[in-house]
C-alpha atoms as an extended CHARMM CRD file, in Angstrom:
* protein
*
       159  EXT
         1         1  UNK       CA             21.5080000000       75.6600000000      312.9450000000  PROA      1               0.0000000000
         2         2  UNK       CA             18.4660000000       76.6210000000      314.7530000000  PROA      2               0.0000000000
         3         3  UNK       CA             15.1900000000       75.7570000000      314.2590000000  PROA      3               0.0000000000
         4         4  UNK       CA             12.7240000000       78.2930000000      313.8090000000  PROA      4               0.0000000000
         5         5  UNK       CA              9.3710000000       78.0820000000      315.3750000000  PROA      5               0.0000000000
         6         6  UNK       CA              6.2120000000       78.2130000000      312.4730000000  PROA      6               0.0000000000
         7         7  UNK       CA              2.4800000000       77.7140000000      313.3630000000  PROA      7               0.0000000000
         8         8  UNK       CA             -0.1470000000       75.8090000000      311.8260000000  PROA      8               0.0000000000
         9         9  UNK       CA             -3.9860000000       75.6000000000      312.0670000000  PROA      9               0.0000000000
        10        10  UNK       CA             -5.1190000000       72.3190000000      313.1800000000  PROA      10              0.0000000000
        11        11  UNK       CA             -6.6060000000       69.9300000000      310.5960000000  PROA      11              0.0000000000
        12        12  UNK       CA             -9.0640000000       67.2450000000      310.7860000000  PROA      12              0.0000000000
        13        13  UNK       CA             -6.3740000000       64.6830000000      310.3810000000  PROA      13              0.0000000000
        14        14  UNK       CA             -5.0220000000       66.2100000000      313.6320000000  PROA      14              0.0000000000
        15        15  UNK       CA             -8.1760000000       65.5470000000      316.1600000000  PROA      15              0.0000000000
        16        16  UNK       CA             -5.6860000000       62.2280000000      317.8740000000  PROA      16              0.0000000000
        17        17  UNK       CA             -2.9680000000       64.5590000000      318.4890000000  PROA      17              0.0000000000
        18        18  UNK       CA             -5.0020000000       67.3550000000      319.6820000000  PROA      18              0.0000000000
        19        19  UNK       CA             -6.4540000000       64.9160000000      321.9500000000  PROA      19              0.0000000000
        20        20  UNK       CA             -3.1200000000       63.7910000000      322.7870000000  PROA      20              0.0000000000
        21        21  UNK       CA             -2.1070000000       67.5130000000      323.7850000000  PROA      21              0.0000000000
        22        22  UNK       CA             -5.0250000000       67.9720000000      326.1730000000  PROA      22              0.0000000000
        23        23  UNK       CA             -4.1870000000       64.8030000000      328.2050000000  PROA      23              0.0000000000
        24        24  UNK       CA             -0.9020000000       65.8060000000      328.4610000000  PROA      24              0.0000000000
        25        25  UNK       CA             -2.3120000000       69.3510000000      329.4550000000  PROA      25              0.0000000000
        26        26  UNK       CA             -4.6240000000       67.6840000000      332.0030000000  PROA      26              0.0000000000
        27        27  UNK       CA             -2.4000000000       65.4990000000      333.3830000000  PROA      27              0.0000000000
        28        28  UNK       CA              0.1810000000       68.3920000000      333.8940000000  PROA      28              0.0000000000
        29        29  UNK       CA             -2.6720000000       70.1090000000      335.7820000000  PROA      29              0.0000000000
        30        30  UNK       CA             -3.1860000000       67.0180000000      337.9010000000  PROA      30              0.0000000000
        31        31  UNK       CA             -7.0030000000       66.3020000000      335.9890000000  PROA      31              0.0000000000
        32        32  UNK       CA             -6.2800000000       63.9330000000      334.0590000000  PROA      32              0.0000000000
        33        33  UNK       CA             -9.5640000000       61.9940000000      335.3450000000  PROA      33              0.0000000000
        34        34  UNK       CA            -11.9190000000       64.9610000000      334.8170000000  PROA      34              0.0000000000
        35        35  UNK       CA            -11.1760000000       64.1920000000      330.3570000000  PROA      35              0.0000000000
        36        36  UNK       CA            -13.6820000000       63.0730000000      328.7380000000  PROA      36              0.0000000000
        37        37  UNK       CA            -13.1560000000       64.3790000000      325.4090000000  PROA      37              0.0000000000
        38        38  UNK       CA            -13.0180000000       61.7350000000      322.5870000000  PROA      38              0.0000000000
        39        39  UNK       CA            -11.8680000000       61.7920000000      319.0760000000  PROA      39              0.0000000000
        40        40  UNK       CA            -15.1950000000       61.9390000000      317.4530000000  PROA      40              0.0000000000
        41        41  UNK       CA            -16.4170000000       64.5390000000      319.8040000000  PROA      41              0.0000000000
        42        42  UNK       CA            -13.7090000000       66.9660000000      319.4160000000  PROA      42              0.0000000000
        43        43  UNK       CA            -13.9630000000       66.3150000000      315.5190000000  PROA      43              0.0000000000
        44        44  UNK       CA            -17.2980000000       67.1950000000      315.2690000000  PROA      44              0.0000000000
        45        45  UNK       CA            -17.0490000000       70.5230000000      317.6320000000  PROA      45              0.0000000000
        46        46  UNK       CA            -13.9390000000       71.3430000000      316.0950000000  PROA      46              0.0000000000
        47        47  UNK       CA            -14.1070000000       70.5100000000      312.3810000000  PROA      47              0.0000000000
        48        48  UNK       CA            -17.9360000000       70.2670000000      312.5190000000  PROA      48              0.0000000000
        49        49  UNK       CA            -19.4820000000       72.1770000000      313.7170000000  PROA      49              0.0000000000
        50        50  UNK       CA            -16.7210000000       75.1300000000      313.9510000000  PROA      50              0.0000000000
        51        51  UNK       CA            -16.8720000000       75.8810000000      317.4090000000  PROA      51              0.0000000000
        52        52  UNK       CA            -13.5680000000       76.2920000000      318.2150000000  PROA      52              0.0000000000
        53        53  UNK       CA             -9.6790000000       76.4850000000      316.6350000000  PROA      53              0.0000000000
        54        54  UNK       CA             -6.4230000000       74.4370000000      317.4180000000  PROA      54              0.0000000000
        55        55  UNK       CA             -3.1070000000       75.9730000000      316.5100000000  PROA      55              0.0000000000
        56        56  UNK       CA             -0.0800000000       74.0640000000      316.9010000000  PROA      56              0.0000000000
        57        57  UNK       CA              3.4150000000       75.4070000000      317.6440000000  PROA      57              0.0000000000
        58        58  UNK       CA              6.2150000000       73.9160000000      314.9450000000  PROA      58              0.0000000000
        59        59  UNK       CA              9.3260000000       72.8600000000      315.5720000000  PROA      59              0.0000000000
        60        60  UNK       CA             11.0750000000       71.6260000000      312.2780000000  PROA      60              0.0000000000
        61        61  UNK       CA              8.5330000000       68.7180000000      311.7770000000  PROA      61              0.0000000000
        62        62  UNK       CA              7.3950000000       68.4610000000      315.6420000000  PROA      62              0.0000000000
        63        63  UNK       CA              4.4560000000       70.0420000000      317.2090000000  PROA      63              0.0000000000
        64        64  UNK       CA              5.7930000000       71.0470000000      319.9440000000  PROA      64              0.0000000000
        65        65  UNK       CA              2.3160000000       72.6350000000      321.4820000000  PROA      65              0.0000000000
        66        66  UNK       CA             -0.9930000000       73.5350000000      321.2300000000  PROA      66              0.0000000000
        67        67  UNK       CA             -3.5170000000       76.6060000000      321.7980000000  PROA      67              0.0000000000
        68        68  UNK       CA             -7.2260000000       75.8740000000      321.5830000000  PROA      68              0.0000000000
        69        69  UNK       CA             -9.5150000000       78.7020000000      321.2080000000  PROA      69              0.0000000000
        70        70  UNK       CA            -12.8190000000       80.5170000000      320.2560000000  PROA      70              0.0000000000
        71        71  UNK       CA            -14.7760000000       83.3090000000      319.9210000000  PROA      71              0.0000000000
        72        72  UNK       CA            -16.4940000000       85.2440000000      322.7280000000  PROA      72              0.0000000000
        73        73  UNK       CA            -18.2360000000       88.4060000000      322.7850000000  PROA      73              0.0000000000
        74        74  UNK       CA            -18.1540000000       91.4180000000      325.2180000000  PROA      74              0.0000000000
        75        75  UNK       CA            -21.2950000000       93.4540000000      325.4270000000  PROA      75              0.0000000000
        76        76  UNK       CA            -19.5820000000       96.4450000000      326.9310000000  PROA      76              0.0000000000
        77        77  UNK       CA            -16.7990000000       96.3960000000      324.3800000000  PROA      77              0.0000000000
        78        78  UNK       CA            -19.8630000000       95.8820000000      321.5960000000  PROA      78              0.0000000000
        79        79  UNK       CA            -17.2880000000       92.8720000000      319.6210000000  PROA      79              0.0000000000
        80        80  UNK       CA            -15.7810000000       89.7250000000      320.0350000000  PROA      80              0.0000000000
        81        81  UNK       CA            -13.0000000000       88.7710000000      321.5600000000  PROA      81              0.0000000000
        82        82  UNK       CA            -10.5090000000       85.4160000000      321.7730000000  PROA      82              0.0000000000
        83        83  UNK       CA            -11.1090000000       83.0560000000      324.8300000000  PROA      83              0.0000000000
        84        84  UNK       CA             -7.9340000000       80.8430000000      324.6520000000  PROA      84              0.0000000000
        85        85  UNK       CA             -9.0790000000       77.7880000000      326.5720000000  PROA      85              0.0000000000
        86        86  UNK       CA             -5.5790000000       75.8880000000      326.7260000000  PROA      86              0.0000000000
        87        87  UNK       CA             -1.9810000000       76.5810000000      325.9260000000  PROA      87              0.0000000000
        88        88  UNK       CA              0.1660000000       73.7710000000      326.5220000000  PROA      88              0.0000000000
        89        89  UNK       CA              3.7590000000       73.5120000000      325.6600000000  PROA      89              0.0000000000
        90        90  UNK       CA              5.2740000000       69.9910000000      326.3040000000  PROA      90              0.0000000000
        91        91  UNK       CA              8.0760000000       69.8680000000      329.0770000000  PROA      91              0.0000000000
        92        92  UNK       CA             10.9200000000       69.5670000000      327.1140000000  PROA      92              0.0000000000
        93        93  UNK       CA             10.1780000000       72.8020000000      324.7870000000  PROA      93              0.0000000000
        94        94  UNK       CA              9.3280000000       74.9840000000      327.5720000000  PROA      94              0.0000000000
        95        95  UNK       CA             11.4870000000       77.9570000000      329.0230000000  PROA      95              0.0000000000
        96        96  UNK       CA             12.4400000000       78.8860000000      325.1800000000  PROA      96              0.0000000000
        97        97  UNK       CA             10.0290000000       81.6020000000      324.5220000000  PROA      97              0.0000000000
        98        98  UNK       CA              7.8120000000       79.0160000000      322.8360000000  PROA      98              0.0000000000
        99        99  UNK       CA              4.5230000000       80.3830000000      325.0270000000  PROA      99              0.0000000000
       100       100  UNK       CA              5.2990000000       83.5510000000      324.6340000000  PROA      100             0.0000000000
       101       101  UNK       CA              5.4750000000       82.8600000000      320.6390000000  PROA      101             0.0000000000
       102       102  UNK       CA              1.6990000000       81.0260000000      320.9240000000  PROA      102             0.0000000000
       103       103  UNK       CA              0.5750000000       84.1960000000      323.0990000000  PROA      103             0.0000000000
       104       104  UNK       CA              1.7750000000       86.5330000000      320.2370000000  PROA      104             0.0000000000
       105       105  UNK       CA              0.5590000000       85.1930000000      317.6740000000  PROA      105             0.0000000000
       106       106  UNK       CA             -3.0330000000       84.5920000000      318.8390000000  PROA      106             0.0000000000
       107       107  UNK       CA             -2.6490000000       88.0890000000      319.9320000000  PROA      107             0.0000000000
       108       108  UNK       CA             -2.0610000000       88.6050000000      316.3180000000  PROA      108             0.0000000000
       109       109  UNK       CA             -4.9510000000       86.8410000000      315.3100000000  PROA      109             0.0000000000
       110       110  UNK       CA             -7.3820000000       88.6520000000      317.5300000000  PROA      110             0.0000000000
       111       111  UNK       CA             -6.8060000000       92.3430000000      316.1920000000  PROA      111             0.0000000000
       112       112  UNK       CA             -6.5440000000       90.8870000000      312.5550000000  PROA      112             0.0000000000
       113       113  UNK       CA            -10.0090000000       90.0080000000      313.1150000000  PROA      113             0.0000000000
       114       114  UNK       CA            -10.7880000000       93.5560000000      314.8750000000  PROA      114             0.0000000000
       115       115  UNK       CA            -11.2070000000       91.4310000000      318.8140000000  PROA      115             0.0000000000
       116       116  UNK       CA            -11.1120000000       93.7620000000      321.5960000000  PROA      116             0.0000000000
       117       117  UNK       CA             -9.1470000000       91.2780000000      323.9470000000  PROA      117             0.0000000000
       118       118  UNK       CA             -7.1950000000       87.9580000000      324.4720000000  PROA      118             0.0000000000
       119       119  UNK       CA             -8.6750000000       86.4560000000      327.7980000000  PROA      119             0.0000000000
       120       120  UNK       CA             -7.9250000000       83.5370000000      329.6060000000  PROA      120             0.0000000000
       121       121  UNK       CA             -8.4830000000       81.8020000000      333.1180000000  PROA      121             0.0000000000
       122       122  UNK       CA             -5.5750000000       79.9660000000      334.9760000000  PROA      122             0.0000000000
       123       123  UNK       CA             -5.7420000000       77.5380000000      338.3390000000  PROA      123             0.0000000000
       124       124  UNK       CA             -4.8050000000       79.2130000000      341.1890000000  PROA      124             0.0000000000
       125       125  UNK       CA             -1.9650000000       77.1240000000      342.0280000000  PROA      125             0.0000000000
       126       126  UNK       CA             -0.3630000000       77.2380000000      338.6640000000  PROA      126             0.0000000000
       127       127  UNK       CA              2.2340000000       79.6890000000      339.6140000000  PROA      127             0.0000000000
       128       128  UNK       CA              4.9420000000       79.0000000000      337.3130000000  PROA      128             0.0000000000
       129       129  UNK       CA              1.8630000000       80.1960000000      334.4120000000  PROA      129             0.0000000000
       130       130  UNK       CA              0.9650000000       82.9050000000      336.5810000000  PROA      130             0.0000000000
       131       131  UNK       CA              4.2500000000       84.5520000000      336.9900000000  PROA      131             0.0000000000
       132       132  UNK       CA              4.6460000000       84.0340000000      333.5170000000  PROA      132             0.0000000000
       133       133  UNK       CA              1.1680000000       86.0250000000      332.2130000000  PROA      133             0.0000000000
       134       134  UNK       CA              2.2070000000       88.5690000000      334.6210000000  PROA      134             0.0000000000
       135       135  UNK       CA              5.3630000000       89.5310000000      332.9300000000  PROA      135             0.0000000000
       136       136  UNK       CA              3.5010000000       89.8190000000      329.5760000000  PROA      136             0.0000000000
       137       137  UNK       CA              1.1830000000       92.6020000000      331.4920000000  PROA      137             0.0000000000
       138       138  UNK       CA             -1.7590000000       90.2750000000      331.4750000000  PROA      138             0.0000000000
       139       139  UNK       CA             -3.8740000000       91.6300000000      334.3330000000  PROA      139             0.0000000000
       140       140  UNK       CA             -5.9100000000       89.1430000000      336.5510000000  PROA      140             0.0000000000
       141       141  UNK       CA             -9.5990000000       89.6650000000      337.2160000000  PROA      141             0.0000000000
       142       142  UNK       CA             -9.5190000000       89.3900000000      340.5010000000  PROA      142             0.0000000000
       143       143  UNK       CA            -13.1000000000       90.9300000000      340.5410000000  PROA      143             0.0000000000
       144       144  UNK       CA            -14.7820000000       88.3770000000      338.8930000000  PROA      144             0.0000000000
       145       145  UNK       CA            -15.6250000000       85.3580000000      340.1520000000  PROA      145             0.0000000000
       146       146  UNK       CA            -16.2070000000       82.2040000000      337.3530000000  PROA      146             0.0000000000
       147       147  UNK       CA            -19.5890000000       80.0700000000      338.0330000000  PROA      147             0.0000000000
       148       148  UNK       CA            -20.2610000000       76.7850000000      336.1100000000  PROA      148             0.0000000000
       149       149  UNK       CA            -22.9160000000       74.9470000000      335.4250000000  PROA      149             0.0000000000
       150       150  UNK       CA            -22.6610000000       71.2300000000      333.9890000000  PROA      150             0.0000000000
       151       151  UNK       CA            -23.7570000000       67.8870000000      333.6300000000  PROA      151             0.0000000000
       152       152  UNK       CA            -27.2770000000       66.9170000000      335.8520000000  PROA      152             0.0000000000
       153       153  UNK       CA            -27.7550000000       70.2730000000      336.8830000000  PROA      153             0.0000000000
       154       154  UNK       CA            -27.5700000000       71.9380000000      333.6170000000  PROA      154             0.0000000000
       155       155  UNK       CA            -30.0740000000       69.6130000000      332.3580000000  PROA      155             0.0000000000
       156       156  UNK       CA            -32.0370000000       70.0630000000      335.0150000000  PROA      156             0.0000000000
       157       157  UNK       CA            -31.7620000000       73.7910000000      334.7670000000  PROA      157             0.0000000000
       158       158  UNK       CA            -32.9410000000       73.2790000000      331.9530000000  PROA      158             0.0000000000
       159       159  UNK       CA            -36.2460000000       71.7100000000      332.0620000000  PROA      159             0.0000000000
């Protein structure tokens, strides 16, 4: 018998396994060194101070994967949308439909909360994820280019 695939919002108890997930994430996008996340930081963010949302993908009694997301807002659609900063699947779970299953239900949970949009970005070379968003219609913004500001030169911005 098959297992079926449930979801689950993250708990507090959860914050070593969610830090688990995006090592395994990082390290699957060769970045491992650029984590810096900690357990106490992600709890208070998270849990906290509610910034952002972990779901995990369930398999019997296994998470199996993660999506973290938020909130953002688009002026031009005048309401928030649902910036999905990582889905990660672990290697042994993945080719089953199991992203797809993440991707649909977070698409779920935006227009139960009346979003206007599901957005993510994805590294160039990540083909295999490419291909895949592709042949769920997701449309690249190949218009837009994404600037960053962190670390010294934030706070120096800042002064």
């Amino acid at each position: 018998m098959s297992e079926t695939l449930t979801f689950r919002p993250a708990v507090r108890q959860d914050v070593p396994l969610i830090l688990q997930f995006i090592r395994e994430l990082a390290d699957y996008e060769q970045l491992l060194s650029e984590v810096s996340a900690d357990e106490a930081t992600l709890e208070e963010w998270i849990f906290d101070k509610q910034k952002a949302e972990v779901l995990f993908a369930v398999l019997g009694d296994t998470e199996i994967g993660f999506a973290l997301f938020f909130h953002n807002f688009s002026t031009f659609l005048g309401r928030a949308g649902l910036y999905l900063e990582d889905l990660y699947i672990r290697p042994e779970y993945r080719g089953r439909g199991y992203g797809k299953a993440i991707l649909k239900k977070l698409a779920s949970i935006a227009l139960s909360r009346g979003c206007g949009r599901l957005e993510w970005w994805c590294l160039d070379r990540n083909t295999p994820s490419i291909q895949f968003y592709l042949s769920l219609g997701a449309q690249p913004m190949s218009d837009w280019t994404v600037y960053r500001i962190a670390g010294d030169t934030l706070a120096e911005l800042a002064q």
